[in-house]
Backbone as CSV, one residue per row, in Angstrom:
resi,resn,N_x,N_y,N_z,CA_x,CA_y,CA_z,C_x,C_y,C_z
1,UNK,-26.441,-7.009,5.430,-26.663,-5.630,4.986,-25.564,-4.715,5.497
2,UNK,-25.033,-5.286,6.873,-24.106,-4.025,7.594,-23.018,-4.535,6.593
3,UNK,-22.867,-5.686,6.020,-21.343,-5.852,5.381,-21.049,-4.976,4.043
4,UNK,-22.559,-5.104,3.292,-22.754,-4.156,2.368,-22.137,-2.716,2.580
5,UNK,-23.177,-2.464,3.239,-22.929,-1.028,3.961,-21.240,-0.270,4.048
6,UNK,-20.747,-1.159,4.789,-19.641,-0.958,4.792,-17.947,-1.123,3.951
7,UNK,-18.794,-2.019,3.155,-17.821,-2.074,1.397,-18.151,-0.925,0.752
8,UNK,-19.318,-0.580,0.806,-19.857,0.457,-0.350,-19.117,1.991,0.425
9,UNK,-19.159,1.908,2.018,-18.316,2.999,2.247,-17.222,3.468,1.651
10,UNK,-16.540,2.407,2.024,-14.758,2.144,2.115,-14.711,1.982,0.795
11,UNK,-15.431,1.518,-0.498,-15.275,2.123,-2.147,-15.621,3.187,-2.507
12,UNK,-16.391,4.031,-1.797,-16.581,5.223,-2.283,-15.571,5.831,-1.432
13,UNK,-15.164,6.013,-0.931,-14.066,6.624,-0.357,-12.770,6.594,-0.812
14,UNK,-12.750,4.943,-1.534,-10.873,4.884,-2.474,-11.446,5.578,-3.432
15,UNK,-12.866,5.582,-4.277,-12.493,6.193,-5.623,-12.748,7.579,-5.309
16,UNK,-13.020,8.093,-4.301,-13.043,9.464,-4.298,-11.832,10.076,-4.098
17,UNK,-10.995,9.345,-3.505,-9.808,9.469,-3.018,-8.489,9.386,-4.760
18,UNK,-8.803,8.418,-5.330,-8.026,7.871,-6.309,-8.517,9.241,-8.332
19,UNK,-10.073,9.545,-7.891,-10.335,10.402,-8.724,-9.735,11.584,-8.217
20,UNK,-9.095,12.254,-7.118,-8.335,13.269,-6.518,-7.330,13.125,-7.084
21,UNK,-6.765,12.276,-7.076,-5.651,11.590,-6.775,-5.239,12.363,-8.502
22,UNK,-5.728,11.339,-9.423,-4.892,11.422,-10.812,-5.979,12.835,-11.579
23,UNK,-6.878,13.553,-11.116,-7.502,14.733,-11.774,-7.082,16.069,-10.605
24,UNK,-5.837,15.739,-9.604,-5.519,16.973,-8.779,-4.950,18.070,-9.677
25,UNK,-4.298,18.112,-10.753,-3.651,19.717,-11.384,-4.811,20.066,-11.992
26,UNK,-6.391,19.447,-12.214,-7.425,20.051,-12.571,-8.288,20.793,-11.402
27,UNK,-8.261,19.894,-10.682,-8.793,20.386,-8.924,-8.511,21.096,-7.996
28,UNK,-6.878,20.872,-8.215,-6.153,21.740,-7.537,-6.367,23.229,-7.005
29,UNK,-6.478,23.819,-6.561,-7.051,25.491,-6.476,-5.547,26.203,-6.431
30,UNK,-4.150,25.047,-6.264,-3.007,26.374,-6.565,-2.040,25.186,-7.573
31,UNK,-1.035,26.079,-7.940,-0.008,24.746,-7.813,1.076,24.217,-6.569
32,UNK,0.838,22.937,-6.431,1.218,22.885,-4.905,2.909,23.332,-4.480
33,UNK,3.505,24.026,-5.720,5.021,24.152,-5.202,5.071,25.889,-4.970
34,UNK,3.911,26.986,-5.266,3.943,28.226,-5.315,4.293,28.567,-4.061
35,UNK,5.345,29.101,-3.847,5.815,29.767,-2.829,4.803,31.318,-2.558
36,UNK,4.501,31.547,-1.598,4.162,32.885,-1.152,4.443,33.736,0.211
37,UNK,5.503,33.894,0.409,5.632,34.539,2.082,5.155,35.297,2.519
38,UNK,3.973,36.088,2.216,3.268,36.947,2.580,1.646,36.061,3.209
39,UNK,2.029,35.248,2.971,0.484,34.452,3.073,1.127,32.849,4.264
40,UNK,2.261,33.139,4.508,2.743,32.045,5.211,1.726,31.476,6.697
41,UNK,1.829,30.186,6.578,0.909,29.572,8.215,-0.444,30.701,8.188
42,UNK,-1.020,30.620,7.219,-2.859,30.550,7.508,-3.399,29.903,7.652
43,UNK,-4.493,29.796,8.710,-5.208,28.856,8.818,-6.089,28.422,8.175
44,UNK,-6.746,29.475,7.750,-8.208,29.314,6.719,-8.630,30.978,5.784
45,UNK,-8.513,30.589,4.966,-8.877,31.803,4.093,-9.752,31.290,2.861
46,UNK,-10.125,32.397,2.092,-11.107,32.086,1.019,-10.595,31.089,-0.029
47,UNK,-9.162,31.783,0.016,-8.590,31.417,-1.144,-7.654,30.079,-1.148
48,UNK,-7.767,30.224,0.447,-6.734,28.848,1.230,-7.391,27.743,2.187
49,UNK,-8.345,27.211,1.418,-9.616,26.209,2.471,-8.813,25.300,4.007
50,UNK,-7.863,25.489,3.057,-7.314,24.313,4.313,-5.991,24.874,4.584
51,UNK,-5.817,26.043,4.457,-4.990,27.514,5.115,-3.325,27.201,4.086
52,UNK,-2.054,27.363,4.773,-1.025,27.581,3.873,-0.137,26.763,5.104
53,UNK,1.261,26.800,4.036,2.380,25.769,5.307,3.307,27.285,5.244
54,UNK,4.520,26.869,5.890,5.179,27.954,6.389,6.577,28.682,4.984
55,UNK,5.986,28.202,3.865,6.483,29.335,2.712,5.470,29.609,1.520
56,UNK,4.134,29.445,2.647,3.067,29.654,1.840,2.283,29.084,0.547
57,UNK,2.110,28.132,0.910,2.071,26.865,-0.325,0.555,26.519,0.484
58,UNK,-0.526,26.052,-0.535,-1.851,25.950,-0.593,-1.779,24.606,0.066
59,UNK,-1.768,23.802,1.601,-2.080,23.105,1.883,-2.858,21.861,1.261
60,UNK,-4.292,22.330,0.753,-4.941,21.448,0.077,-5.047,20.903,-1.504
61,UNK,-4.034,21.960,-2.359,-3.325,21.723,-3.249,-2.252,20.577,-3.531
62,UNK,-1.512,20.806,-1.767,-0.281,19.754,-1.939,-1.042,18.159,-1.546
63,UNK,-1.801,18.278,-0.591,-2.796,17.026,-0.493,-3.100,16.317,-1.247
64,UNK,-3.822,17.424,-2.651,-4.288,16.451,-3.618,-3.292,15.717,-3.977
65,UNK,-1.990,16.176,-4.392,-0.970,15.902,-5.371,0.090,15.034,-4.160
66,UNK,-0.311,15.022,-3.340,0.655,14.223,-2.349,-0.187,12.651,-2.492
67,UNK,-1.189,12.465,-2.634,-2.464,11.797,-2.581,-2.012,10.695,-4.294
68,UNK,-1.647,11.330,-4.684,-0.964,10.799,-5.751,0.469,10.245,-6.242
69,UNK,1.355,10.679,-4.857,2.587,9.626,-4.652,2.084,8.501,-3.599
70,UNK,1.249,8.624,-2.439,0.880,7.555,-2.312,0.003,6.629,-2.815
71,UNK,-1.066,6.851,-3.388,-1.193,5.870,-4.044,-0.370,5.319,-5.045
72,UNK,0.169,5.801,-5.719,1.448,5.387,-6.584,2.591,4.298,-6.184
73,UNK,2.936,4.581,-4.827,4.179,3.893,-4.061,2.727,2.603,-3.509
74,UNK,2.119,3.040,-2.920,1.021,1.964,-2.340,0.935,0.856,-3.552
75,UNK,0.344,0.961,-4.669,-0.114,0.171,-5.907,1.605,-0.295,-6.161
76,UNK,2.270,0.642,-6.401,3.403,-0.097,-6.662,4.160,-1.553,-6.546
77,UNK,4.057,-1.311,-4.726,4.395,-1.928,-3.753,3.753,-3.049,-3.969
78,UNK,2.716,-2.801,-3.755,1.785,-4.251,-3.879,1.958,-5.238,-5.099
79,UNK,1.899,-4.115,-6.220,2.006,-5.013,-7.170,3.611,-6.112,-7.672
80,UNK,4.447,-5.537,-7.475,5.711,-6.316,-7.674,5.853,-7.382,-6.034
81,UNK,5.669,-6.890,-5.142,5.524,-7.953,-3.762,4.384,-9.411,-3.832
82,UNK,3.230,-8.622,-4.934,2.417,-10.022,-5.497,3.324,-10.613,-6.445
83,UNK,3.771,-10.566,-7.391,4.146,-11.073,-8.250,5.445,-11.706,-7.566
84,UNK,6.334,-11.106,-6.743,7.572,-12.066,-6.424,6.956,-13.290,-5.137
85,UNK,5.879,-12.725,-4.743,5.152,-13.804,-3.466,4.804,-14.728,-4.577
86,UNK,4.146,-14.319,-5.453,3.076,-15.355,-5.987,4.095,-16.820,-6.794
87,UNK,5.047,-16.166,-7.390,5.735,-17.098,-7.929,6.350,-17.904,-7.088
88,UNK,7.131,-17.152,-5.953,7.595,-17.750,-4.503,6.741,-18.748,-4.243
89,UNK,5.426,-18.375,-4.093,4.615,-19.050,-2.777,4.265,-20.701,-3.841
90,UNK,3.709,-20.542,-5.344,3.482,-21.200,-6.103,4.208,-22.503,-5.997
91,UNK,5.930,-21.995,-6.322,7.149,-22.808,-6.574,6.611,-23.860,-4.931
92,UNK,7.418,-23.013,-3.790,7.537,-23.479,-2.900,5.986,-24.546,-2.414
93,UNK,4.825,-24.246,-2.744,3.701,-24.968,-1.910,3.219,-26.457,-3.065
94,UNK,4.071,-26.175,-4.382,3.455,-26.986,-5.309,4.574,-28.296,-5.829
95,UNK,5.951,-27.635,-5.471,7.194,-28.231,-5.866,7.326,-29.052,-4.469
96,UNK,7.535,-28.564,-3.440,7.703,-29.314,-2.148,9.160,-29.545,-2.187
97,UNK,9.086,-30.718,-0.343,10.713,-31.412,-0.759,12.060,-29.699,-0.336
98,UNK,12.808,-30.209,-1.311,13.820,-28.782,-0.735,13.761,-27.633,-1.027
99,UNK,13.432,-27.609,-2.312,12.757,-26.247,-2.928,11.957,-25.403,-1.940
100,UNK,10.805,-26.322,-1.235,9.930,-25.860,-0.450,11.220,-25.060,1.099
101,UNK,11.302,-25.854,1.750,12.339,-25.310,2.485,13.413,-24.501,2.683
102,UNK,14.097,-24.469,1.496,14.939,-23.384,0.864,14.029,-21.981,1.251
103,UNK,13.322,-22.091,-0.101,12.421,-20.509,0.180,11.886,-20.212,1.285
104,UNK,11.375,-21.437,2.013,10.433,-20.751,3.557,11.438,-20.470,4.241
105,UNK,12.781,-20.885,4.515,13.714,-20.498,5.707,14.270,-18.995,5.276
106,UNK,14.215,-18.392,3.377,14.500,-17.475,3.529,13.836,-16.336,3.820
107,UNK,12.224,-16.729,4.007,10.733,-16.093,4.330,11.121,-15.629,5.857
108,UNK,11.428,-16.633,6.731,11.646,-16.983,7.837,12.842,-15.368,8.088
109,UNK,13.996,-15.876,7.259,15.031,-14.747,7.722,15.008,-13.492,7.410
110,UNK,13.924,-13.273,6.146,13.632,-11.737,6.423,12.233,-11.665,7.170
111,UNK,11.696,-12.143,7.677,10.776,-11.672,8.328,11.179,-11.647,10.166
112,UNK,12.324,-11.955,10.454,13.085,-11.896,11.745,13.427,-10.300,11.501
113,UNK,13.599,-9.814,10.667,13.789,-8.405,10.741,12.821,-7.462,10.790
114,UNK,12.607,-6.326,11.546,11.401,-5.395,11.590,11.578,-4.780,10.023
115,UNK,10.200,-4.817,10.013,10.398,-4.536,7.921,10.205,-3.099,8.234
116,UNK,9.698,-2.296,9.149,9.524,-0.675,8.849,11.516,-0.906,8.998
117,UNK,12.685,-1.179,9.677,13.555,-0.971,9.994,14.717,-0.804,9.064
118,UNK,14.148,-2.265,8.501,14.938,-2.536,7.323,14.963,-1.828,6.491
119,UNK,13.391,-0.995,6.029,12.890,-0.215,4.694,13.734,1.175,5.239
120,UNK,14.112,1.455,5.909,15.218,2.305,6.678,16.357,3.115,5.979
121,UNK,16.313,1.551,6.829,18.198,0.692,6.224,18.387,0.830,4.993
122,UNK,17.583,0.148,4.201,17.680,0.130,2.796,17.889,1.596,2.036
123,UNK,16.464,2.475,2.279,17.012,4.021,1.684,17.840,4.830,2.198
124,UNK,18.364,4.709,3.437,19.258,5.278,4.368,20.729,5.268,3.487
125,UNK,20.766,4.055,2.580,22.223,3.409,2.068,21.867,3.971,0.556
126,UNK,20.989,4.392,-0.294,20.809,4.337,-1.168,20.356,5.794,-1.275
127,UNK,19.864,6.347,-0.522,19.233,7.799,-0.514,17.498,7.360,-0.865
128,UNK,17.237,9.061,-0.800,15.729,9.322,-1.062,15.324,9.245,-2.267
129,UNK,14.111,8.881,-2.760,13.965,8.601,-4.021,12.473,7.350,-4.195
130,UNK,11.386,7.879,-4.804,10.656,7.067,-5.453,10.638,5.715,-5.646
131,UNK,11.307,5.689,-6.580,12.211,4.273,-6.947,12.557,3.471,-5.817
132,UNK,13.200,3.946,-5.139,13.773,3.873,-3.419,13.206,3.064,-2.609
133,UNK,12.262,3.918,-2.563,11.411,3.566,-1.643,10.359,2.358,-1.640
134,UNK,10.242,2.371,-3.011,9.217,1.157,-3.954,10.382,-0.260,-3.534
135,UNK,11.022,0.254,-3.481,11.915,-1.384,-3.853,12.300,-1.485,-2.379
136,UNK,12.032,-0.547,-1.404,12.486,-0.892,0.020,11.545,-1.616,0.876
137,UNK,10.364,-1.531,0.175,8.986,-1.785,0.536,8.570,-3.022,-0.075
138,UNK,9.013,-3.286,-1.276,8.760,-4.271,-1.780,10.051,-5.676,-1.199
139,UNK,10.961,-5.187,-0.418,12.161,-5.779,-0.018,11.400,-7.576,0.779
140,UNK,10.635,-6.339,1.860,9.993,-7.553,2.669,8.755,-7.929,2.486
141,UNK,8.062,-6.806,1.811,6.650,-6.837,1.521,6.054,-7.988,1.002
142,UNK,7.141,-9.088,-0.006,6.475,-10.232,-0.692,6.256,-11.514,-0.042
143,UNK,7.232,-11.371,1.362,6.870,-12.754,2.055,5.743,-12.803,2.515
144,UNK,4.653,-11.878,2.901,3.498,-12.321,3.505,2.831,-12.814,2.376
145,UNK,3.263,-12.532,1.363,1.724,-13.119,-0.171,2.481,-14.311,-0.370
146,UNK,3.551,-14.951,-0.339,4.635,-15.713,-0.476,4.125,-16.913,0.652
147,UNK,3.854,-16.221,1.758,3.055,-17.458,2.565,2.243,-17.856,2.654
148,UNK,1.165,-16.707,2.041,-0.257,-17.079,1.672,-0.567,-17.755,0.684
149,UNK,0.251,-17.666,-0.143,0.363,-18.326,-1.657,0.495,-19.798,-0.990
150,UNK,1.319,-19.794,-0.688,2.165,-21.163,0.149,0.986,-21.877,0.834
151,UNK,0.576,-21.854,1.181,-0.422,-22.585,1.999,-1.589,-22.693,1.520
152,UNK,-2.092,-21.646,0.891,-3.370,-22.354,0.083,-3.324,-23.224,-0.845
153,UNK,-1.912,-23.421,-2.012,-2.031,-23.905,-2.578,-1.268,-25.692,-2.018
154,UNK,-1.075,-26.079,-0.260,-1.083,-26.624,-0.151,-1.914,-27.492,0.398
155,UNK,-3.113,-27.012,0.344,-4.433,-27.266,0.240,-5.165,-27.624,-0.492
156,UNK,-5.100,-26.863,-2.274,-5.801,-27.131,-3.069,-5.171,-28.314,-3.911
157,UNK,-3.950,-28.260,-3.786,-2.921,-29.626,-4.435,-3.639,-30.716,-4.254
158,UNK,-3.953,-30.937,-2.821,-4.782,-32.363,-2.867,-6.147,-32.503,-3.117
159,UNK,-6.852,-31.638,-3.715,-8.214,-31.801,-4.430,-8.349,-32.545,-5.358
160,UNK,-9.391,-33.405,-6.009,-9.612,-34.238,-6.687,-9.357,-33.690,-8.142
161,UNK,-9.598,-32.275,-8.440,-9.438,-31.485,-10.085,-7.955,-31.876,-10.103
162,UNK,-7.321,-31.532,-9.294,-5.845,-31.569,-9.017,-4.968,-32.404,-9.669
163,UNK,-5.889,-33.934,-8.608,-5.384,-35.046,-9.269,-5.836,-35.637,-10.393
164,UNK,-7.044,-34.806,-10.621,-7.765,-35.438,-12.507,-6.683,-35.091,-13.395
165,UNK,-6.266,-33.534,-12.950,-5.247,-32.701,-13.819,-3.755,-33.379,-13.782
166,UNK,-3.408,-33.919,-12.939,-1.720,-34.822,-12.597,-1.981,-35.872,-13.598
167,UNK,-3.161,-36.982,-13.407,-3.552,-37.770,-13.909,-3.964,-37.763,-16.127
168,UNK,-4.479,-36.671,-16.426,-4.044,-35.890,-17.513,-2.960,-36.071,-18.124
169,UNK,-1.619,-35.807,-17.472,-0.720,-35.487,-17.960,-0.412,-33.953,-18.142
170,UNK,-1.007,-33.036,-17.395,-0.954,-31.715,-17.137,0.212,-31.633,-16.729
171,UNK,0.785,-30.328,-17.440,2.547,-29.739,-16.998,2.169,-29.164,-15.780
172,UNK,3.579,-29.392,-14.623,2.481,-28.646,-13.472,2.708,-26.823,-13.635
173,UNK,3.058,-26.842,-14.747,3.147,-24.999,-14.951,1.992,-24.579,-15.322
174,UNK,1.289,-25.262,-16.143,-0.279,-25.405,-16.576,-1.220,-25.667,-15.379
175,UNK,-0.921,-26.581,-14.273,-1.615,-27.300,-13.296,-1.701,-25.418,-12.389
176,UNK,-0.810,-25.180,-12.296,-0.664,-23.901,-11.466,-1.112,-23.172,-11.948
177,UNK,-0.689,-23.127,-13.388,-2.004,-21.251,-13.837,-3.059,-21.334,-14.256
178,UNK,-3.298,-22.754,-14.793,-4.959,-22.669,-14.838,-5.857,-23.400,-13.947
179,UNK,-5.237,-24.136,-12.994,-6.120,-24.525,-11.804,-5.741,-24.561,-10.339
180,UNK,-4.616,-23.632,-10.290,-4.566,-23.237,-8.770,-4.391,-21.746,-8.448
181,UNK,-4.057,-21.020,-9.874,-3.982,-19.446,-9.238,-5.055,-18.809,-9.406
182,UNK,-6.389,-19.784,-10.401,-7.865,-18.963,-10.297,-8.288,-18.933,-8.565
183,UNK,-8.096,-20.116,-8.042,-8.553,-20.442,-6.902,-7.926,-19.268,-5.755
184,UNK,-7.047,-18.658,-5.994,-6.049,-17.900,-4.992,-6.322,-16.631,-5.090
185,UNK,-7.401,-15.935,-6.346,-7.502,-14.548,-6.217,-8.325,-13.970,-5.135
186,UNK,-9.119,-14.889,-4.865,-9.897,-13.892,-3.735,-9.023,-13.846,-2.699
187,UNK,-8.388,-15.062,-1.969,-7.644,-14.502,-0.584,-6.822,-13.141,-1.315
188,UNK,-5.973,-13.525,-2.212,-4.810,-12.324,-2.640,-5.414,-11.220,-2.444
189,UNK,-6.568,-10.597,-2.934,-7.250,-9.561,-3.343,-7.377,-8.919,-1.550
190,UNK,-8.000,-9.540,-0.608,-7.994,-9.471,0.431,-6.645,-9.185,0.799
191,UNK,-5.596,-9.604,1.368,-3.768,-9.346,1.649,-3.617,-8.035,0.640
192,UNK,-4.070,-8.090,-0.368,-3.592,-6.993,-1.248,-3.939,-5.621,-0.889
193,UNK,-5.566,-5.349,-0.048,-5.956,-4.572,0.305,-5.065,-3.940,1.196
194,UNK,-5.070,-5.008,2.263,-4.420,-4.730,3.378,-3.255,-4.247,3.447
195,UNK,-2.449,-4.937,2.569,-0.997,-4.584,2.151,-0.785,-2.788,1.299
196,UNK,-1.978,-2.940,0.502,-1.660,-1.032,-0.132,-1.642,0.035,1.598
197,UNK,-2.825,-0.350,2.217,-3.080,0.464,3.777,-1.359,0.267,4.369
198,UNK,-1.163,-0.653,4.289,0.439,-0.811,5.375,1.698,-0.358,4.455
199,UNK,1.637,-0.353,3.295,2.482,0.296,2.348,2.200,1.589,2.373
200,UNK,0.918,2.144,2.667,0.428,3.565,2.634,1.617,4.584,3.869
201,UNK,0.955,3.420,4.776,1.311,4.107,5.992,3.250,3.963,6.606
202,UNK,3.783,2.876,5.839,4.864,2.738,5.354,6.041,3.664,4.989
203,UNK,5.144,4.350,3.345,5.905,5.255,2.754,5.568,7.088,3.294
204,UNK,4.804,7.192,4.258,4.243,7.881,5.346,5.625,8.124,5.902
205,UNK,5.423,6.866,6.451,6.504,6.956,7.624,8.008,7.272,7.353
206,UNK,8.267,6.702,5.969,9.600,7.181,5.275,9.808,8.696,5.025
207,UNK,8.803,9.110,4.864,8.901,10.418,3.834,8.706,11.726,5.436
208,UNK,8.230,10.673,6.671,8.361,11.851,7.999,9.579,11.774,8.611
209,UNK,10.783,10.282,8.045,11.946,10.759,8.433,12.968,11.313,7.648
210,UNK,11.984,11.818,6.322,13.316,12.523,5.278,13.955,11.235,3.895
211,UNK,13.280,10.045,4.288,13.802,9.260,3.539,12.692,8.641,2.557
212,UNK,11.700,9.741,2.021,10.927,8.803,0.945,11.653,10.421,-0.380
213,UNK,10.065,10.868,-1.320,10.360,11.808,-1.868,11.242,12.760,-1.535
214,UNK,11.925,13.328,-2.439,12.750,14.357,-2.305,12.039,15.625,-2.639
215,UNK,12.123,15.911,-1.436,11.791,17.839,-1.558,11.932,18.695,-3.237
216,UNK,10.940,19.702,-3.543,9.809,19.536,-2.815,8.184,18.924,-2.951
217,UNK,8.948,17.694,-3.377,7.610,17.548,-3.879,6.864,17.105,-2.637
218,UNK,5.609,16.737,-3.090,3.933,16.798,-1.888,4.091,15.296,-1.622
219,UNK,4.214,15.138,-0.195,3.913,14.463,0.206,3.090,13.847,1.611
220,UNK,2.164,13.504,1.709,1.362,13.408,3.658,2.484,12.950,4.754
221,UNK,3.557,12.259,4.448,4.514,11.929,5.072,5.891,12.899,5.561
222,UNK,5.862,13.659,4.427,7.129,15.053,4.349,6.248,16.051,5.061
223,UNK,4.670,16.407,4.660,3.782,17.342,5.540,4.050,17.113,6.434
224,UNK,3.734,16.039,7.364,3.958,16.039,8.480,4.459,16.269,9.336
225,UNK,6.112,15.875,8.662,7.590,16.634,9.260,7.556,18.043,9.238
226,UNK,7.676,18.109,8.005,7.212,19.955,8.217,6.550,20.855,8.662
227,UNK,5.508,20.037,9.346,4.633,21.272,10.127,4.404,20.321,11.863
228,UNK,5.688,19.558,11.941,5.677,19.191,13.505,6.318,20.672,14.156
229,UNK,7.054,21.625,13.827,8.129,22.189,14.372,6.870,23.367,14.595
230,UNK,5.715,23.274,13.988,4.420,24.531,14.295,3.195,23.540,15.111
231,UNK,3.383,22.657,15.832,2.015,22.202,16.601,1.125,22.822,17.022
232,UNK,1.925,24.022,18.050,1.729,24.943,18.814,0.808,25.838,17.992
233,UNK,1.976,26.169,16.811,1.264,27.992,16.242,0.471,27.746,14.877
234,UNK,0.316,26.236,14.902,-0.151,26.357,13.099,-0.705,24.621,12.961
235,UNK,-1.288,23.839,13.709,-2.030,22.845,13.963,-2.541,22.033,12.771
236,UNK,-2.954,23.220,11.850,-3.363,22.211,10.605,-2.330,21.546,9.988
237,UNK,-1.133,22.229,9.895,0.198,22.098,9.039,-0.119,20.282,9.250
238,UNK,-0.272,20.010,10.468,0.014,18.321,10.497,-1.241,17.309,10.809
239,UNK,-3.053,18.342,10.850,-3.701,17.528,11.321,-4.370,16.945,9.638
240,UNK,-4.724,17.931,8.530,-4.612,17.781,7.723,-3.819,16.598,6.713
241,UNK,-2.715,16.606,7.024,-2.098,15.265,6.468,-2.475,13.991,6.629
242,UNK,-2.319,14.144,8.647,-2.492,13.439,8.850,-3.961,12.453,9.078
243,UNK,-4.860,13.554,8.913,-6.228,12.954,8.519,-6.125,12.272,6.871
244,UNK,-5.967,12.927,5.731,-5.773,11.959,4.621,-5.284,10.655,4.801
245,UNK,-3.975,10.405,5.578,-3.203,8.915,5.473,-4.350,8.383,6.400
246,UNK,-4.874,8.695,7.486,-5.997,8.258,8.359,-7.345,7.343,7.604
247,UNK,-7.868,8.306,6.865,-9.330,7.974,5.881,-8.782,6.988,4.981
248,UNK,-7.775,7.594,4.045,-7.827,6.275,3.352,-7.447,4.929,3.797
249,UNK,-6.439,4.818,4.574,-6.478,3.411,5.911,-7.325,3.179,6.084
250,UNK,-8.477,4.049,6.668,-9.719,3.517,7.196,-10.592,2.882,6.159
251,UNK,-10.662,3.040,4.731,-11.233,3.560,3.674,-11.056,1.578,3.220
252,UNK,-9.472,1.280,3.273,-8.805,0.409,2.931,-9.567,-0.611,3.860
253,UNK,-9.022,-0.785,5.030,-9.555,-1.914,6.306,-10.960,-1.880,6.138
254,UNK,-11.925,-1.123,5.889,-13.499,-1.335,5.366,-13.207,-2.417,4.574
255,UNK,-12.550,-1.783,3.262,-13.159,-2.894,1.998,-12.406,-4.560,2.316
256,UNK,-11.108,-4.291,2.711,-10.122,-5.334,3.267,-11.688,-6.807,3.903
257,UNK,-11.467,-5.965,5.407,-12.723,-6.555,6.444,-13.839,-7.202,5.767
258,UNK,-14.550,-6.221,4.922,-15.923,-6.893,4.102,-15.494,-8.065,3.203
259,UNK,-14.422,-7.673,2.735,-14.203,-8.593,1.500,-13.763,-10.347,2.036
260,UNK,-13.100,-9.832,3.248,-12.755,-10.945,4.025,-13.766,-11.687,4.873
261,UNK,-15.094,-11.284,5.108,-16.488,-11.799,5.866,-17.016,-12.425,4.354
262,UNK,-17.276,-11.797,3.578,-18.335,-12.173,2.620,-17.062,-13.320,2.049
263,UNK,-15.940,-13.515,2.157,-15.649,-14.716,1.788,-15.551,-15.887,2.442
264,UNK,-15.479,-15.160,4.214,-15.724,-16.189,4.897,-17.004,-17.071,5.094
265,UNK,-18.173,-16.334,5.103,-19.347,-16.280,4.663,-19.484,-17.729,3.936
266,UNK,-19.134,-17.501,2.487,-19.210,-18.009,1.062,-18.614,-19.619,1.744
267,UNK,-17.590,-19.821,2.149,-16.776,-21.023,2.202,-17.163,-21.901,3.561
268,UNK,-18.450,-20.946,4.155,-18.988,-22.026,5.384,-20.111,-22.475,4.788
């Protein structure tokens, strides 16, 4: 029941989060780029729930709409890092021999590198930018599904369907998409969770050193930067942000966690 409990949290919380997300210029109460200097660093007003930043821009306006490049870069991320893991992990756990080795030693050599460092490196050389950032993230992001791929399916290879299917005369391109990548969605789905939360907090982290979106658009990661230099005189500027990237992490590791018991559950 507590596992329940706690999926049903952590889903009502992404879709509350994700219905923000793509219905914010309806929700919105400003547009999040309106400048106002007369209304600059409020804390709380009628008209400003979650007060103003320091050229007077509706805090909870830019939230919504910031709320919507990350999930954007998050889903992104994930999705092209599955698809280059999955084919990776497929080739390498099903082909074996050198193929197999080839790819794991190059798993091996980018994952010797700190991936927040690299994702750096990468937009540091290329500039700020969307695009950017998706592909800086997705750089290292595919070896962990790439290993997961990898290993389950060197597991399920030696199952008896496996060898009914070898025995067949099954192409093993066929052997792989119709009887080893049904078997692989639930772990994926699980890594996948996990992976949008660490991509979340990722493109966070890019956008608080200047290197995700380009000004000015909304972002929880650019908020942040921008209202470190007011801790002192204007507190929400950064607790606000930083509570959004917070919840939905938290929101994420719920459903992640449950999804990962009730399968552990299932397979004992």
């Amino acid at each position: 029941m507590t596992n329940k409990l706690w999926l049903a949290l952590g889903a009502g919380i992404l879709l509350l989060l994700v219905v923000s997300a793509l219905f914010a210029p309806l929700i919105a109460p400003h547009h999040p780029l309106r400048q106002n200097l007369s209304e600059d660093l409020i804390a709380f007003s009628v008209d400003h729930p979650l007060g103003t930043d320091k050229l007077g821009r509706d805090i909870l306006s830019r939230i919504l709409h910031g709320g919507g490049i990350s999930l954007l870069v998050g889903v992104s991320t994930v999705t092209f890092s599955l698809i280059i893991g999955l084919i990776v992990g497929s080739l390498s756990g099903y082909l074996g021999g050198w193929i197999d080795h080839l790819l794991m030693r190059l798993v091996d050599i980018l994952l010797a590198f700190p991936g927040i460092l690299l994702a750096i490196a990468f937009t540091a050389v290329l500039g700020p930018g969307l695009d950017h950032v998706v592909i800086a993230l997705c750089l290292i992001g595919w070896t962990s599904y790439a290993r997961l791929v990898r290993g389950e399916i060197l597991t399920l290879r030696e199952r008896d369907f496996i060898h009914a299917a070898r025995a067949l005369g099954c192409e093993p391109w066929r052997i792989i998409l119709r009887h080893l990548l049904p078997n692989l969605l639930p772990p994926l789905l699980i890594q996948s969770t996990f992976g949008l939360a660490a991509a979340i907090v990722a493109e966070g982290s890019l956008s608080f050193l200047g290197l995700g979106v380009e000004p000015p658009t909304p972002s929880w990661g650019s908020m942040l930067n921008d209202g470190r230099q007011f801790l002192l005189v204007a507190p929400h500027l950064t607790t606000y942000p930083g509570l959004a990237i917070m919840i939905t992490v938290l929101a994420l590791n719920l459903v992640g966690d449950a999804l990962q018991d009730r399968l552990t559950a299932r397979n004992q």
